[in-house]
VOMARDREN-573592 format. One record per residue (C-alpha): x, y, z; residue in one letter. Coordinates in pm, 1 decimal. Each point is the difference from the previous one (the first is absolute). Example, Ala and Ser with C-alpha at 12.3 -4.5 7.8 and 13.67 -1.06 7.14 Angstrom:
+----------+----------+----------+------+
!       c1 !       c2 !       c3 ! resn !
+----------+----------+----------+------+
!   1230.0 !   -450.0 !    780.0 !    A !
!    137.0 !    344.0 !    -66.0 !    S !
+----------+----------+----------+------+
***
This chain:
+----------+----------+----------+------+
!       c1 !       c2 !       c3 ! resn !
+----------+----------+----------+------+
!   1737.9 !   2517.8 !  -1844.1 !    X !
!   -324.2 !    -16.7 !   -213.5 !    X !
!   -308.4 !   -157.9 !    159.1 !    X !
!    -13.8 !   -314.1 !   -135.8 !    X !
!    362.5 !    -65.6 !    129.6 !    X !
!   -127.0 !    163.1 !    275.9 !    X !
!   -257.6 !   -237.5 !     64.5 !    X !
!    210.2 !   -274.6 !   -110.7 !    X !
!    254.0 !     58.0 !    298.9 !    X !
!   -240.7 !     15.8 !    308.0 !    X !
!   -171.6 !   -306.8 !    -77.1 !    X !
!    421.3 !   -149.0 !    -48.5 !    X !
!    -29.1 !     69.4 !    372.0 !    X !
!   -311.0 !   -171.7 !     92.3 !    X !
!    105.8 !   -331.1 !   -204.4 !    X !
!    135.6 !   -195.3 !    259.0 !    X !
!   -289.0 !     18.8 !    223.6 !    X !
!   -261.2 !    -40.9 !   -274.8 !    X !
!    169.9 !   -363.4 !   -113.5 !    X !
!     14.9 !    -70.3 !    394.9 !    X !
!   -302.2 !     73.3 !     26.5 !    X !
!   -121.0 !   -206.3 !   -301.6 !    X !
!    242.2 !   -282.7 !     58.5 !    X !
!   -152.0 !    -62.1 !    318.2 !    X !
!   -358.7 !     -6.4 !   -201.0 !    X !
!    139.3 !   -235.6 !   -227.1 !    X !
!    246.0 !   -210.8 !    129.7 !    X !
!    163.0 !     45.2 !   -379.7 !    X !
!    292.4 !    219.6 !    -80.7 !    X !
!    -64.8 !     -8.6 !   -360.7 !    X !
!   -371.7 !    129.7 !     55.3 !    X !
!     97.2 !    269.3 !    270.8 !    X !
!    206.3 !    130.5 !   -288.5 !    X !
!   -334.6 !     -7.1 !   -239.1 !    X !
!   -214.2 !    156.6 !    258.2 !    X !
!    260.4 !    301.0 !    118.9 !    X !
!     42.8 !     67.6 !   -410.5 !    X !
!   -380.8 !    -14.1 !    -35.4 !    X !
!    -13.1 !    260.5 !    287.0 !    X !
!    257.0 !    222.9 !   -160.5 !    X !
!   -228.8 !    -29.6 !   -328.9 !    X !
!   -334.2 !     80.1 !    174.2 !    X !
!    199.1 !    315.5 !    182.0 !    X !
!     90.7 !    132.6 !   -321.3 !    X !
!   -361.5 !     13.4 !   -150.9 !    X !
!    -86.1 !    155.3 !    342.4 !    X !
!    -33.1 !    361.3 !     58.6 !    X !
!    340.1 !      1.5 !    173.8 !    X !
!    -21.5 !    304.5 !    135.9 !    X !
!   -290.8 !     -1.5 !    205.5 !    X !
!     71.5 !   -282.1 !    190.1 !    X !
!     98.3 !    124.1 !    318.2 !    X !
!    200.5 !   -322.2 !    180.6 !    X !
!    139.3 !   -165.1 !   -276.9 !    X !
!    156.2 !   -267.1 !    173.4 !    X !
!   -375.2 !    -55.9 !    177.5 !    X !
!   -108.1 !    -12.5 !   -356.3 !    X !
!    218.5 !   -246.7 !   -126.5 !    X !
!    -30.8 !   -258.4 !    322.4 !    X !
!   -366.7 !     -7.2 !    -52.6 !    X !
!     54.4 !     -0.5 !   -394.5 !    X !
!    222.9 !   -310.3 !     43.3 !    X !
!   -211.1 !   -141.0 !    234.4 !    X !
!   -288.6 !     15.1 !   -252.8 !    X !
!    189.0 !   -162.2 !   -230.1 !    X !
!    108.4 !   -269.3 !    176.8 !    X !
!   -312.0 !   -101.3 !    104.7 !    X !
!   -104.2 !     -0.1 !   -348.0 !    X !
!    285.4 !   -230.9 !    -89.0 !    X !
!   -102.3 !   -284.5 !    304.1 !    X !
!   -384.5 !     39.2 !    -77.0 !    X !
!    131.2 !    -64.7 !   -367.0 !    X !
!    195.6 !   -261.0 !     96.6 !    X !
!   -228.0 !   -177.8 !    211.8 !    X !
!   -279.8 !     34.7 !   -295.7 !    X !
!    224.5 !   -192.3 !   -225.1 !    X !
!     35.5 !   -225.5 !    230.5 !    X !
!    404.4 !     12.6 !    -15.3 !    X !
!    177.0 !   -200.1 !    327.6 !    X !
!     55.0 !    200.1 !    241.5 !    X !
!    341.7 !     54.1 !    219.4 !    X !
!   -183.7 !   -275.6 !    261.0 !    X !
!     72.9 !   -264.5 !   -328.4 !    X !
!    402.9 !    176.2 !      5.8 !    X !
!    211.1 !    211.6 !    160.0 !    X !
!      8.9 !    391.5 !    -46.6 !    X !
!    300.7 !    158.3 !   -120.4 !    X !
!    281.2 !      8.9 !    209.6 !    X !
!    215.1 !    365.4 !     47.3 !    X !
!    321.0 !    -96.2 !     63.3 !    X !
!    316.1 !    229.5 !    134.7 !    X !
!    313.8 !   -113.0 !    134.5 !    X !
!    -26.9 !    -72.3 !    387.8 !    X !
!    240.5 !    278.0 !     80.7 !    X !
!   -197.4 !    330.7 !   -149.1 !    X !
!   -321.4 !     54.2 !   -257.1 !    X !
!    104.9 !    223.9 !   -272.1 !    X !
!   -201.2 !    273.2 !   -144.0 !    X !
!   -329.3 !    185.1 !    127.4 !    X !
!   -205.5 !   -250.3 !   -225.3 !    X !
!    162.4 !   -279.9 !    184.2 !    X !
!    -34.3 !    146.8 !    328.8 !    X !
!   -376.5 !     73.0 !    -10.0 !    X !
!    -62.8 !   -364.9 !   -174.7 !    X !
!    155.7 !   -145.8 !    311.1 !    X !
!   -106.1 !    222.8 !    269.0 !    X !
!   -188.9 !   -160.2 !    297.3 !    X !
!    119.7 !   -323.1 !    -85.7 !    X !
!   -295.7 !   -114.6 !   -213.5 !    X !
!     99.6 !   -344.7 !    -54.6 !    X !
!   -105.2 !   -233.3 !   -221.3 !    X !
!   -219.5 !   -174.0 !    216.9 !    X !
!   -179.2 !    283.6 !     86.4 !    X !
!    -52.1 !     77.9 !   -407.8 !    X !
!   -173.2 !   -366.7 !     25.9 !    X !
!   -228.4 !     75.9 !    254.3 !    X !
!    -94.5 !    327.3 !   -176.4 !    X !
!    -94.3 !   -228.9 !   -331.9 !    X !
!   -277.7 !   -175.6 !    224.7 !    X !
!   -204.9 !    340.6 !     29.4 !    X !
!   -245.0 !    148.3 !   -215.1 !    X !
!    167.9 !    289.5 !   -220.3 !    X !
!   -222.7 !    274.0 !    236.5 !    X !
!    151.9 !   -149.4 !    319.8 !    X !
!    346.3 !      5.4 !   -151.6 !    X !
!     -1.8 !    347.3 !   -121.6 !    X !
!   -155.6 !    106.2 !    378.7 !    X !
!    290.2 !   -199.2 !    129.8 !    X !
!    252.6 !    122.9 !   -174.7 !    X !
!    -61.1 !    385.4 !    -26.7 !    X !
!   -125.2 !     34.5 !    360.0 !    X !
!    198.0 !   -272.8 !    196.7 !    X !
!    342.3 !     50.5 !   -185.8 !    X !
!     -7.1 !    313.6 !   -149.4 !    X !
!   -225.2 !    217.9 !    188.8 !    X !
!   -245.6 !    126.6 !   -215.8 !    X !
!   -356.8 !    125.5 !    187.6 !    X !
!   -288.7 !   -196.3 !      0.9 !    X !
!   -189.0 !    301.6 !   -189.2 !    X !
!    267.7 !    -34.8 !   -302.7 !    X !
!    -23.8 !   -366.4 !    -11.9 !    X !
!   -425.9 !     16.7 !     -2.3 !    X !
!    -60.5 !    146.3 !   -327.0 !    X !
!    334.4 !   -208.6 !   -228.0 !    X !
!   -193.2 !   -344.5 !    149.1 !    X !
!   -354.9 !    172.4 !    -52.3 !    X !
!   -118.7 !    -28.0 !    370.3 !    X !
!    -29.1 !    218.9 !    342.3 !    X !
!    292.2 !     56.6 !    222.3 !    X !
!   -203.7 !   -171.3 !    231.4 !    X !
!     39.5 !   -295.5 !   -257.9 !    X !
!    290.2 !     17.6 !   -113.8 !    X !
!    169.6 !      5.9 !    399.4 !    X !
!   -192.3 !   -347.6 !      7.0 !    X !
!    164.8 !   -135.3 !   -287.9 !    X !
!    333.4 !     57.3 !    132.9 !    X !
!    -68.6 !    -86.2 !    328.0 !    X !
!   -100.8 !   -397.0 !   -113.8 !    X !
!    297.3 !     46.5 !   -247.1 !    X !
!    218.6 !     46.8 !    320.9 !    X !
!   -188.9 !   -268.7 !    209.8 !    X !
!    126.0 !   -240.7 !   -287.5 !    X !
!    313.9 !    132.4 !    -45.3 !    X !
!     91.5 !     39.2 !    391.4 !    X !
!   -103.1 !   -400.3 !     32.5 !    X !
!    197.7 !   -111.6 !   -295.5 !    X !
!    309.2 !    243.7 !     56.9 !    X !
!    124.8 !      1.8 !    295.0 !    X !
!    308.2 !    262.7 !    -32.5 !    X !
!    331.0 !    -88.4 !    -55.3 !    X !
!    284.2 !     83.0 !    289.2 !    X !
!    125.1 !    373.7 !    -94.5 !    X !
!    390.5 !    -43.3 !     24.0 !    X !
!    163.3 !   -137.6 !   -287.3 !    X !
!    300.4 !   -141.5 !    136.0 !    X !
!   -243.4 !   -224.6 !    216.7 !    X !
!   -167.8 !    -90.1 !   -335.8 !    X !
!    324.0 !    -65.3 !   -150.3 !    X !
!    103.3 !   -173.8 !    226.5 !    X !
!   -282.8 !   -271.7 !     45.9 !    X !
!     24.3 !    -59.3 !   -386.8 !    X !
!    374.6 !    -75.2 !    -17.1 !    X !
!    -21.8 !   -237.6 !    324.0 !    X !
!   -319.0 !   -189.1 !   -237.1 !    X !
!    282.0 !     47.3 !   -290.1 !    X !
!    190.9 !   -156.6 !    204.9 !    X !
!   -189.1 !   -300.8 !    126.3 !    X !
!   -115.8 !    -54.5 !   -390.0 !    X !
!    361.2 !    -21.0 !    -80.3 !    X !
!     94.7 !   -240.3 !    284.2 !    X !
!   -353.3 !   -185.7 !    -38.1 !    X !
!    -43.1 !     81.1 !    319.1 !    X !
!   -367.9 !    -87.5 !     69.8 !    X !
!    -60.0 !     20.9 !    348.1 !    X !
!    167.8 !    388.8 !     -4.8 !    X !
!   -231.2 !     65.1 !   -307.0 !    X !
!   -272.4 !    -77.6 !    179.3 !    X !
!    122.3 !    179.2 !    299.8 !    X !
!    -15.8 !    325.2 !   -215.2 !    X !
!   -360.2 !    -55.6 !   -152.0 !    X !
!   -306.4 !    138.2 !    157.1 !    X !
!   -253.8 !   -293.2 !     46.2 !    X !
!   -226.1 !    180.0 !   -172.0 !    X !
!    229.5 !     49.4 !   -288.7 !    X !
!   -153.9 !     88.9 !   -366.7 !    X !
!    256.0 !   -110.3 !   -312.2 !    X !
!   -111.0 !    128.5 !   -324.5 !    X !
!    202.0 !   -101.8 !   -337.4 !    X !
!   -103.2 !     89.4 !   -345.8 !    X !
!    198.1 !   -141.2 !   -230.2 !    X !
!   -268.7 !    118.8 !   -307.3 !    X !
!   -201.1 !   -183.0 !   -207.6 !    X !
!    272.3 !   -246.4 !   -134.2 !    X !
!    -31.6 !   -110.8 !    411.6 !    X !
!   -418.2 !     75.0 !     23.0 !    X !
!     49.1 !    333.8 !    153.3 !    X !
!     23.3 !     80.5 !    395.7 !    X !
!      5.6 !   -285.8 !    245.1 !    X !
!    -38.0 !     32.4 !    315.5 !    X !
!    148.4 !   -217.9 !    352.0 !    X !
!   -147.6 !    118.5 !    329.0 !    X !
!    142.0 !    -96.2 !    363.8 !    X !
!    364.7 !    -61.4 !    118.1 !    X !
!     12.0 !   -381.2 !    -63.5 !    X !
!   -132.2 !     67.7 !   -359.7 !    X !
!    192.4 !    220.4 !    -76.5 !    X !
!    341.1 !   -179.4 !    173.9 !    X !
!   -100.4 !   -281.4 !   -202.8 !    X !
!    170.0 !    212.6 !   -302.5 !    X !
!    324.2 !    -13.5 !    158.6 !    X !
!    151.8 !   -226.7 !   -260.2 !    X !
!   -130.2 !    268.6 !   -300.7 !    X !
!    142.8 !    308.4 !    236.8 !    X !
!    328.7 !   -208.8 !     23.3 !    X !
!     14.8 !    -26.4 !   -390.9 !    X !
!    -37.1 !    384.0 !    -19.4 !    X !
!    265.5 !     92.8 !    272.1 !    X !
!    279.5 !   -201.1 !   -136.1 !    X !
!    -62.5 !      0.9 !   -371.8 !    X !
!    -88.8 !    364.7 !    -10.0 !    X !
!    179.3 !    324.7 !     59.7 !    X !
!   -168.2 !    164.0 !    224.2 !    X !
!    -46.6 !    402.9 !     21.9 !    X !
!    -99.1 !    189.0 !    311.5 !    X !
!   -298.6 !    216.8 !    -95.5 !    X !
!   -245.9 !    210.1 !     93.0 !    X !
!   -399.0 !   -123.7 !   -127.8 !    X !
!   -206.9 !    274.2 !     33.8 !    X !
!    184.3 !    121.8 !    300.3 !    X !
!     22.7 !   -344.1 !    145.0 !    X !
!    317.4 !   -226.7 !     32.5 !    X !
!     39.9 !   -223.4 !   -304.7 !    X !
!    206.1 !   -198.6 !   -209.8 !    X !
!     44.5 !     16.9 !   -366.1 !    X !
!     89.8 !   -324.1 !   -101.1 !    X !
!    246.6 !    -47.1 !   -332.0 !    X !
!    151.9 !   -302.7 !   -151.0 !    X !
!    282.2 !     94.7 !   -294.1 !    X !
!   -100.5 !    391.8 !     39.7 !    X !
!   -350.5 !    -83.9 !   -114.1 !    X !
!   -295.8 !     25.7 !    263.9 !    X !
!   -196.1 !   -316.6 !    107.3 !    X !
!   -158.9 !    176.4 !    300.8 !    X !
!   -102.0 !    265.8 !    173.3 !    X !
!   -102.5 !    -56.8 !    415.5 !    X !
!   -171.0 !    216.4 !    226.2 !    X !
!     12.6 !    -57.8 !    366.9 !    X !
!   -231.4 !    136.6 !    257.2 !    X !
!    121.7 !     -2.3 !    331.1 !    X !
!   -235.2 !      5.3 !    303.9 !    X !
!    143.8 !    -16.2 !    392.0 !    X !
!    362.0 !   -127.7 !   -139.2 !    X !
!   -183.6 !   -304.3 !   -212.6 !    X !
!   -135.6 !    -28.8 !   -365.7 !    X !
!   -309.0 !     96.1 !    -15.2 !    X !
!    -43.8 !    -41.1 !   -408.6 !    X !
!    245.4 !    -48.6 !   -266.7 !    X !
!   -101.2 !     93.4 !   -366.1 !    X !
!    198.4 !   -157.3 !   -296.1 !    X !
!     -4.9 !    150.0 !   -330.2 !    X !
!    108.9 !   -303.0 !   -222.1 !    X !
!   -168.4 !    122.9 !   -344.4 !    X !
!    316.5 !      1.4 !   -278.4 !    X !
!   -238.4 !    247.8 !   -224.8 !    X !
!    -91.8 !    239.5 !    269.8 !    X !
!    383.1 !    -10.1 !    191.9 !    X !
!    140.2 !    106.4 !   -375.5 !    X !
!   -217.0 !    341.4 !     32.0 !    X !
!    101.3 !    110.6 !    343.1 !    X !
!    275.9 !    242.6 !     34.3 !    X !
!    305.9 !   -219.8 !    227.1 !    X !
!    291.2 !    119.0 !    -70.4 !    X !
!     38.5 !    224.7 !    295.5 !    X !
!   -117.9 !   -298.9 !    230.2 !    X !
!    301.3 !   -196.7 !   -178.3 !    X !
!    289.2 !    236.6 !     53.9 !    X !
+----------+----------+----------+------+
***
């Protein structure tokens, strides 16, 4: 095998973490694509072969890059995921296919969480994100964020202050997930509001972006709010097919009326109640996510 094809091959093997990494910078599938290919470009005008931990390389390489891409974004002055929902990664609720699937869902980083992450400054993401979820050292982190280690431990510790108080985490077994989102299903279907409510934390967040067309993200807070939406839930459940799914590791529903999506909903479960549920109502951005295998 020459060296370029050489070269070519290990970093195959470090794709999937490099766009996890980057999707959880981003909250964008389409850019964590742009910013692992930008990584493969800079490693080939590297000197390859003195870099001694190549996949250390490339994590802080993609890390630099994605923090280039929010400090971009925020100087353009772009809305940010707070003003709409992050990409959803979406498996069917039995399995999640593939090594790139698996490490884009791993540790169930929800959608809500991706939300929360949007609020902080790009340093205080990256911190987050490479030390809290993917274990890189403080002293790696320092220099890609241009601070100490003594700094950059303080950015991710207010990071996970926010985060911690905005997120609380989801129960771990999916079958109790699963089934807490049927019995709502349920309910929707039945109209059922005093069950609904029975099922919804009182604290419960609802977030729907329906795009642009609708005026982007809105957002219901508290159970009586958010029960107040029965009727709309009702019109989903029994005009729509719906499709047991996995949202970034989270039970779902992908929602289709005539084969064609109208929805995608994410439901975070906290002590057997919804805690949030995130719908992704956007016609545009459903017809560039991959749901066939959610569908079968």
């Amino acid at each position: 095998m020459s060296s370029p094809d050489f070269l070519a091959a290990q970093f195959e093997e470090h794709r999937p973490h490099l766009k996890a990494v980057a999707y959880r910078m981003l909250g964008s599938l389409a850019e964590a694509d742009d910013a692992t290919q930008e990584t493969w470009l800079r490693l080939t005008r590297s000197e390859s072969r003195q870099i001694d931990n190549l996949g250390g390389w490339l994590t802080t390489v993609v890390g630099r890059v994605c923090l280039d891409m929010l400090r971009a974004r925020k100087r353009r002055g772009e809305d940010s995921l707070e003003a709409r929902l992050p990409d959803p990664v979406i498996s069917r609720a039995d399995e999640a296919d593939g090594p790139e699937q698996q490490a884009l869902l791993a540790d169930s980083v929800g959608l809500a969480l991706l939300v929360v992450l949007e609020s902080l400054t790009p340093a205080e993401r990256l911190a987050f994100v490479l030390h809290d979820l993917f274990g890189l050292p403080f002293e790696q982190i320092a220099p890609i964020v241009d601070r100490t280690p003594a700094t950059a431990k303080k950015l991710a510790s207010r990071a996970r202050q926010r985060v911690r108080g905005a997120t609380p985490p989801p129960d771990p077994d999916p079958a109790d997930q699963r089934r807490v989102v049927d019995a709502f299903l349920a309910a929707a279907r039945g109209g059922d509001f005093d069950t609904l409510l029975s099922l919804l934390d009182p604290d419960v967040v609802l977030r729907a972006d329906g795009g642009v067309l609708t005026g982007g993200m809105q957002v219901v807070r508290g159970a009586t709010a958010v029960g107040g939406q029965a009727a709309t839930f009702q019109r989903m459940a029994t005009a729509a097919t719906t499709h047991p799914a996995l949202v970034n590791g989270l039970a779902g529903l992908v929602n289709t009326i005539d084969g064609e999506p109208i929805s995608v909903m994410s439901f975070t479960v906290v002590d057997g109640r919804i805690a949030a549920i995130d719908i992704l109502a956007d016609a545009e951005r459903l017809a560039q996510l991959d749901l066939a295998s959610a569908e079968d």
